[in-house]
PDB file with one MODEL, atoms N, CA, C and O in Angstrom:
MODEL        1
ATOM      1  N   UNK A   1       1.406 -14.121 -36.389  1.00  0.00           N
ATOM      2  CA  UNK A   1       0.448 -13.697 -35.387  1.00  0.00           C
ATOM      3  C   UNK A   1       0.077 -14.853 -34.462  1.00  0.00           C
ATOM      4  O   UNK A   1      -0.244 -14.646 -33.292  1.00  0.00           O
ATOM      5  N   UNK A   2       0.109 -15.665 -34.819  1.00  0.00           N
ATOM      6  CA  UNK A   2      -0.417 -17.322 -34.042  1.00  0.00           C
ATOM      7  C   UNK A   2       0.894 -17.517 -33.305  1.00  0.00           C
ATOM      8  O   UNK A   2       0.878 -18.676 -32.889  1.00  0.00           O
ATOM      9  N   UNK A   3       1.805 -17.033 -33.020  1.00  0.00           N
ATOM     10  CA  UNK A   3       3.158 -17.472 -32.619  1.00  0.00           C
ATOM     11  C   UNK A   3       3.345 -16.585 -31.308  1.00  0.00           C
ATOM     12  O   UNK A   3       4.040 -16.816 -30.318  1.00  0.00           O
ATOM     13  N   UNK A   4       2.489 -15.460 -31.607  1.00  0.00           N
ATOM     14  CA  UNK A   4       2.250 -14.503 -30.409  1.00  0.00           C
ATOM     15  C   UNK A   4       1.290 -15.011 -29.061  1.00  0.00           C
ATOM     16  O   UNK A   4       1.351 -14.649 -27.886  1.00  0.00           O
ATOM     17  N   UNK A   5       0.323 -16.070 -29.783  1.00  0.00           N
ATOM     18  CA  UNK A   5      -1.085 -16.842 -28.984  1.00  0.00           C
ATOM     19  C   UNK A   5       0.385 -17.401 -27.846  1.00  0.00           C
ATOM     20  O   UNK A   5       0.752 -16.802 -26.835  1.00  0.00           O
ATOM     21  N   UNK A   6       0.949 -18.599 -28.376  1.00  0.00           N
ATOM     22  CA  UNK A   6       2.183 -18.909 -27.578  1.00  0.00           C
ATOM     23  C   UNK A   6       3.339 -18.534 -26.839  1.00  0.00           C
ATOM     24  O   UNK A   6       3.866 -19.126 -25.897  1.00  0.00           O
ATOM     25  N   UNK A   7       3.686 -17.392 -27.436  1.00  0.00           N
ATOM     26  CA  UNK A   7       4.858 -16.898 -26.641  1.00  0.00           C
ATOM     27  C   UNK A   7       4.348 -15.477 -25.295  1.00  0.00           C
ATOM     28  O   UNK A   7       4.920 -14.994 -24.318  1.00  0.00           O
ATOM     29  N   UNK A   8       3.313 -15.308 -25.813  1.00  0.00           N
ATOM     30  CA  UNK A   8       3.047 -14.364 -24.460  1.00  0.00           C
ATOM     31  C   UNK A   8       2.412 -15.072 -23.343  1.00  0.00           C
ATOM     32  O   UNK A   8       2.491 -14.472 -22.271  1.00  0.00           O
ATOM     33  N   UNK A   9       1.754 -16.286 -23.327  1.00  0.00           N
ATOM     34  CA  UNK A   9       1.602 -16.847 -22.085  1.00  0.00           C
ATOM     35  C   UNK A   9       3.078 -17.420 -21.314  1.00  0.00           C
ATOM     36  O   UNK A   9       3.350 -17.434 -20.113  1.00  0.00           O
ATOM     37  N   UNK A  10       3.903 -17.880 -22.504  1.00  0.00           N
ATOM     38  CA  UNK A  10       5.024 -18.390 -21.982  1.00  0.00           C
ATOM     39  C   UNK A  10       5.867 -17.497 -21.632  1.00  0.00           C
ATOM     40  O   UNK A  10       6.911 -18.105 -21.398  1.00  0.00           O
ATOM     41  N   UNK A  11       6.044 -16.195 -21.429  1.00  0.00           N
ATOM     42  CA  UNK A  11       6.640 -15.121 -21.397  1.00  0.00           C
ATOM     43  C   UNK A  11       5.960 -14.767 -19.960  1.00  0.00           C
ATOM     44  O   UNK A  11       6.681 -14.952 -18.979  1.00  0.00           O
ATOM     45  N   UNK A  12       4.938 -14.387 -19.790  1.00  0.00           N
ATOM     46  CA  UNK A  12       3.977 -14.286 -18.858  1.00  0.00           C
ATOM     47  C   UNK A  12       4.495 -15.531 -17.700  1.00  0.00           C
ATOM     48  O   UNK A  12       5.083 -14.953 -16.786  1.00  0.00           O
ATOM     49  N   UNK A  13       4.465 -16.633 -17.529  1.00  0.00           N
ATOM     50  CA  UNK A  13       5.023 -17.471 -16.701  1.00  0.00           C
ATOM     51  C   UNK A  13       6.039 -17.556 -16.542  1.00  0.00           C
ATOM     52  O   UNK A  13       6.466 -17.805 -15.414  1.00  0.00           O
ATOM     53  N   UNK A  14       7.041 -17.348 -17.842  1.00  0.00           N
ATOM     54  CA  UNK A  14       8.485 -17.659 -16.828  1.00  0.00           C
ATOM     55  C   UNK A  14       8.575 -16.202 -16.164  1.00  0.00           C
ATOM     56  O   UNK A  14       9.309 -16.230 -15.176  1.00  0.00           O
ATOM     57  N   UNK A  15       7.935 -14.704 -16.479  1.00  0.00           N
ATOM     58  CA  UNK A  15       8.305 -13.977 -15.731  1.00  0.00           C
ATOM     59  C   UNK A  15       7.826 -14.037 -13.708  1.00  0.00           C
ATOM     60  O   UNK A  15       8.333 -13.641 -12.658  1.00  0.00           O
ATOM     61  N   UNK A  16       6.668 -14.735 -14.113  1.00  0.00           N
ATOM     62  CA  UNK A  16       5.553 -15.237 -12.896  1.00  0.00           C
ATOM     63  C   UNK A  16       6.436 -15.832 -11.896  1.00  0.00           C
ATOM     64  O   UNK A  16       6.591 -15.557 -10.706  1.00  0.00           O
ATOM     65  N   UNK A  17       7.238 -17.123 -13.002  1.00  0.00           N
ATOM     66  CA  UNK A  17       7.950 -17.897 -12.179  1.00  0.00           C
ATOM     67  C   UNK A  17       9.607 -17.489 -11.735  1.00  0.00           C
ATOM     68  O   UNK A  17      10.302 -18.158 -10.972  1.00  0.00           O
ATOM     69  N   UNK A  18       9.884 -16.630 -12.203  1.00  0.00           N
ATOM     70  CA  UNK A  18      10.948 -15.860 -11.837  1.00  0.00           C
ATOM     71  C   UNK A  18      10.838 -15.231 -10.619  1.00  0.00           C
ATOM     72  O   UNK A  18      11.581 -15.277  -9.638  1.00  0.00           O
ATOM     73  N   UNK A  19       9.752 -14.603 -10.824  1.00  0.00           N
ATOM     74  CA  UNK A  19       9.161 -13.432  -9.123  1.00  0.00           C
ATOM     75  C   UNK A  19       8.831 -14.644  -8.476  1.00  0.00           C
ATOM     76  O   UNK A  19       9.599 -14.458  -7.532  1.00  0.00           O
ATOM     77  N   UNK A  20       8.542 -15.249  -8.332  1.00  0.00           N
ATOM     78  CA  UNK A  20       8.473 -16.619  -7.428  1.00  0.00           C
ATOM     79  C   UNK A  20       9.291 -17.124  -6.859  1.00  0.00           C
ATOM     80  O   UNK A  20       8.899 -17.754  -5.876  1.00  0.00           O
ATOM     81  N   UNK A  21      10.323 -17.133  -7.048  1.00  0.00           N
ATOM     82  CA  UNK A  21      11.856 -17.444  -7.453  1.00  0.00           C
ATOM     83  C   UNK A  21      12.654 -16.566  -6.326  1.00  0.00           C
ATOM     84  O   UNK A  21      13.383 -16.899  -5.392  1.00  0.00           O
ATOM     85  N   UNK A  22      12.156 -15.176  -6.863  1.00  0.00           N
ATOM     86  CA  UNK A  22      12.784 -14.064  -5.852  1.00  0.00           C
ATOM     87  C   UNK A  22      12.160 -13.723  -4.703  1.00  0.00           C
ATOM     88  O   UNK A  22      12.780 -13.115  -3.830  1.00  0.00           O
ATOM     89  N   UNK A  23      10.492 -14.164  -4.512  1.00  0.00           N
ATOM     90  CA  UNK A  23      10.059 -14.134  -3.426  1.00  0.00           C
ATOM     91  C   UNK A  23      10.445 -15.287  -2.423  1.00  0.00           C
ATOM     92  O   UNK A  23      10.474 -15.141  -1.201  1.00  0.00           O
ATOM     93  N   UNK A  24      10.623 -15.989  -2.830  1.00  0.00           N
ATOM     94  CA  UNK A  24      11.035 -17.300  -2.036  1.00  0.00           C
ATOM     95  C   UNK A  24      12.792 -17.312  -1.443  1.00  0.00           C
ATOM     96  O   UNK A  24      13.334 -17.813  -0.458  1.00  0.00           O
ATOM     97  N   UNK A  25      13.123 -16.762  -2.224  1.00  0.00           N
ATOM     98  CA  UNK A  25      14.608 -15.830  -2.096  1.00  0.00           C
ATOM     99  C   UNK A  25      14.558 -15.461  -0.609  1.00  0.00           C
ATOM    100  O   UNK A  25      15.185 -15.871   0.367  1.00  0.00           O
ATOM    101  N   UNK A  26      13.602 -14.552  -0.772  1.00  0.00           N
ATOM    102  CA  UNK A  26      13.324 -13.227   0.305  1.00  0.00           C
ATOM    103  C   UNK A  26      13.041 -13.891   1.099  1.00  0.00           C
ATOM    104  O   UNK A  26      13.656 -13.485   2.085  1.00  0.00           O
ATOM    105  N   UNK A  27      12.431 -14.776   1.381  1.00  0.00           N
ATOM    106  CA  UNK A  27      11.362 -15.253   2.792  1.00  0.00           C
ATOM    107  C   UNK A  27      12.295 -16.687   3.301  1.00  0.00           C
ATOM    108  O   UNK A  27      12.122 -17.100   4.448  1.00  0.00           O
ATOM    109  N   UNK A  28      12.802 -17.053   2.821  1.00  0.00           N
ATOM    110  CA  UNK A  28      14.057 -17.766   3.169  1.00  0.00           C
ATOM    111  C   UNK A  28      15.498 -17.049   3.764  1.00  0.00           C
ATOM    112  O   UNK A  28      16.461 -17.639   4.254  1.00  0.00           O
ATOM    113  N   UNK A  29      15.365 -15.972   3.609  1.00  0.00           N
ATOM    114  CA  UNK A  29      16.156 -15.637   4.328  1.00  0.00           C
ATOM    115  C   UNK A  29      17.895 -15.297   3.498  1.00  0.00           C
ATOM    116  O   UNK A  29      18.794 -15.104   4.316  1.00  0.00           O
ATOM    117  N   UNK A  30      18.267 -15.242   2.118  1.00  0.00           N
ATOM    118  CA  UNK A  30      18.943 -15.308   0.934  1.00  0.00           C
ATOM    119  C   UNK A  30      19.789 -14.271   1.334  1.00  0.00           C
ATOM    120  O   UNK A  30      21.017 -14.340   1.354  1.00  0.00           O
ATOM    121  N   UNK A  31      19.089 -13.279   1.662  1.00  0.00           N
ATOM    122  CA  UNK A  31      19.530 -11.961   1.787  1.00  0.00           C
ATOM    123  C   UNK A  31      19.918 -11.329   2.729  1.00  0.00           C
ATOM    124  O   UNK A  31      20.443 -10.246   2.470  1.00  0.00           O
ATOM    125  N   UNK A  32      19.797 -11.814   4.364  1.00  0.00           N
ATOM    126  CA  UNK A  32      19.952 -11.282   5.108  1.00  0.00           C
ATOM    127  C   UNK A  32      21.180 -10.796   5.820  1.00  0.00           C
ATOM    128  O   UNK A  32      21.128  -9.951   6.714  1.00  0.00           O
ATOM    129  N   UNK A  33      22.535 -11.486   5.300  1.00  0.00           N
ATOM    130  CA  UNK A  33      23.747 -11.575   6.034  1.00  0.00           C
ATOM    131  C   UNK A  33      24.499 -10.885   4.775  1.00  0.00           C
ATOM    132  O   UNK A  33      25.398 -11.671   4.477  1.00  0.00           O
ATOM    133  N   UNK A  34      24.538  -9.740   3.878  1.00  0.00           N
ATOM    134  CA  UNK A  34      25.607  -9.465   2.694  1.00  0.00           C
ATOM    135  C   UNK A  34      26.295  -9.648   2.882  1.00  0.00           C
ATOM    136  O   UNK A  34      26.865 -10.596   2.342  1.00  0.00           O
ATOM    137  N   UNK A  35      27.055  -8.644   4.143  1.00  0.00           N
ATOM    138  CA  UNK A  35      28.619  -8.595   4.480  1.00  0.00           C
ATOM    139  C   UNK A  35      29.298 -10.112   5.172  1.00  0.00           C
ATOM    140  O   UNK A  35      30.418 -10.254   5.662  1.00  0.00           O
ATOM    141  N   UNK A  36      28.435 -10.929   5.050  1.00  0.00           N
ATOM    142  CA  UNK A  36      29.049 -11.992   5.849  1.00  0.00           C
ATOM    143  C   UNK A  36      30.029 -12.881   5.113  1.00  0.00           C
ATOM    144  O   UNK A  36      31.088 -13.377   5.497  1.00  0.00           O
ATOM    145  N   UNK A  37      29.421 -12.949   4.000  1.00  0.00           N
ATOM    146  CA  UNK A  37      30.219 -14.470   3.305  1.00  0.00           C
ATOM    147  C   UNK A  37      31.472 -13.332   2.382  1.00  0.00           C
ATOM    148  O   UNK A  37      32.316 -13.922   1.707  1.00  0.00           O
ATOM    149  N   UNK A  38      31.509 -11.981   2.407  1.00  0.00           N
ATOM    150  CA  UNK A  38      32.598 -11.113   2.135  1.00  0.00           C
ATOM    151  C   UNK A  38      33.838 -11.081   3.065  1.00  0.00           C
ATOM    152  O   UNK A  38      35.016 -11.163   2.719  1.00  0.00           O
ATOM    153  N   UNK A  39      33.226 -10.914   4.590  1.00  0.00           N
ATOM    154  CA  UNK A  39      34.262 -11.323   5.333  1.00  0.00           C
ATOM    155  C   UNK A  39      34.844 -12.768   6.212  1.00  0.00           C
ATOM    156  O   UNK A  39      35.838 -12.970   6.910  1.00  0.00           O
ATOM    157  N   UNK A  40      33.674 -13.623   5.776  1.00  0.00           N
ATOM    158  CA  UNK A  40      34.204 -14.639   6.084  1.00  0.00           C
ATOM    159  C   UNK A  40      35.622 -15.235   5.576  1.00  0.00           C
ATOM    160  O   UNK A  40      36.308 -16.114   6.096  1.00  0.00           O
ATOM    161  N   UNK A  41      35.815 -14.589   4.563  1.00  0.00           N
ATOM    162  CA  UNK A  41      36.360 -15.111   3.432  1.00  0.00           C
ATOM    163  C   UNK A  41      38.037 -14.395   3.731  1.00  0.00           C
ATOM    164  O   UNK A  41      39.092 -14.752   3.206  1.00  0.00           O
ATOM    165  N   UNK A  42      37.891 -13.670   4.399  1.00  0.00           N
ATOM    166  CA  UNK A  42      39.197 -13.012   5.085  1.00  0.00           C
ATOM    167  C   UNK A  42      39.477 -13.800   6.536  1.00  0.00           C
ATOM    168  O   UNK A  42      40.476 -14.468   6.803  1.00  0.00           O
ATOM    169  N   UNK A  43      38.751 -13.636   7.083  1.00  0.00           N
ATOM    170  CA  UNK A  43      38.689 -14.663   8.171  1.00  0.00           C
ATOM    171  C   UNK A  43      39.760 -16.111   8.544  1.00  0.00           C
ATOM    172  O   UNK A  43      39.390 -17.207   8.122  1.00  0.00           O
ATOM    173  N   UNK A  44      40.771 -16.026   9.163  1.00  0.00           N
ATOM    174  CA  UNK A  44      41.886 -17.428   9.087  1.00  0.00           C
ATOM    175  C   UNK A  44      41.170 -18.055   9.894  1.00  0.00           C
ATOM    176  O   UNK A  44      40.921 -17.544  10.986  1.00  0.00           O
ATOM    177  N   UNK A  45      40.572 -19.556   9.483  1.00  0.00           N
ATOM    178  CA  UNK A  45      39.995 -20.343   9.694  1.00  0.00           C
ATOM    179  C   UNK A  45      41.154 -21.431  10.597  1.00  0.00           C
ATOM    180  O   UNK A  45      40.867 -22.014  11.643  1.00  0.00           O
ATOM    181  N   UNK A  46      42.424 -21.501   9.915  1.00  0.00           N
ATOM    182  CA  UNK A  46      43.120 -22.336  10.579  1.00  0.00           C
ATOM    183  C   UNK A  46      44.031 -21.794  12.448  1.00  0.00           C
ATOM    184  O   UNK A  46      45.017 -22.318  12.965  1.00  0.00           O
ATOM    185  N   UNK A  47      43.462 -21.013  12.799  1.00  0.00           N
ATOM    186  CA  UNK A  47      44.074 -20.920  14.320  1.00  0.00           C
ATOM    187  C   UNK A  47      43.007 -21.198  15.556  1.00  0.00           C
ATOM    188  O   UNK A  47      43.033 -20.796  16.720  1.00  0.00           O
ATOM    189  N   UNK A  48      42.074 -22.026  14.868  1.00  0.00           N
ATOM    190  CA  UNK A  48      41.124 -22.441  15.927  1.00  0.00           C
ATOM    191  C   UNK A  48      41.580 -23.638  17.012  1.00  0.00           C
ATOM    192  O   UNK A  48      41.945 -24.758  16.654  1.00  0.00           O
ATOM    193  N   UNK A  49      41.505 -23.256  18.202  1.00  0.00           N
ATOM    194  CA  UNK A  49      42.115 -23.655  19.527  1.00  0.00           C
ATOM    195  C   UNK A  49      41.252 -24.782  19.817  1.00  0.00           C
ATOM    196  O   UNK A  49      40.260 -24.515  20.496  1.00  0.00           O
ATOM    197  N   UNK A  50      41.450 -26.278  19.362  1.00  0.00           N
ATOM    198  CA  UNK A  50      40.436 -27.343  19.973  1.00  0.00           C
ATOM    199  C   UNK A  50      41.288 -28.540  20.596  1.00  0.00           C
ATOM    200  O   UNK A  50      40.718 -29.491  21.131  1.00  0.00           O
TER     201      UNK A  50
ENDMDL
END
């Protein structure tokens, strides 16, 4: 029972700090381009004209 005093605050924060994690995700901007780095990746990089 004393093992519970400990693990639910620590349970409680890393979930805290997880959503923290994913909000900061969000507001940075993480998410905004999906399809991009999918087709970048098809994309021939080597016929660029310089």
């Amino acid at each position: 029972m004393t093992t519970l005093v400990y693990l639910i605050p620590v349970a409680l924060f890393l979930g805290a700090l997880g959503l923290a994690g994913f909000l900061w995700a969000l507001r940075s901007g993480q998410y905004e381009d999906l399809d991009g780095a999918a087709e970048r990746i098809l994309i021939d990089g080597d016929d660029k004209s310089n």
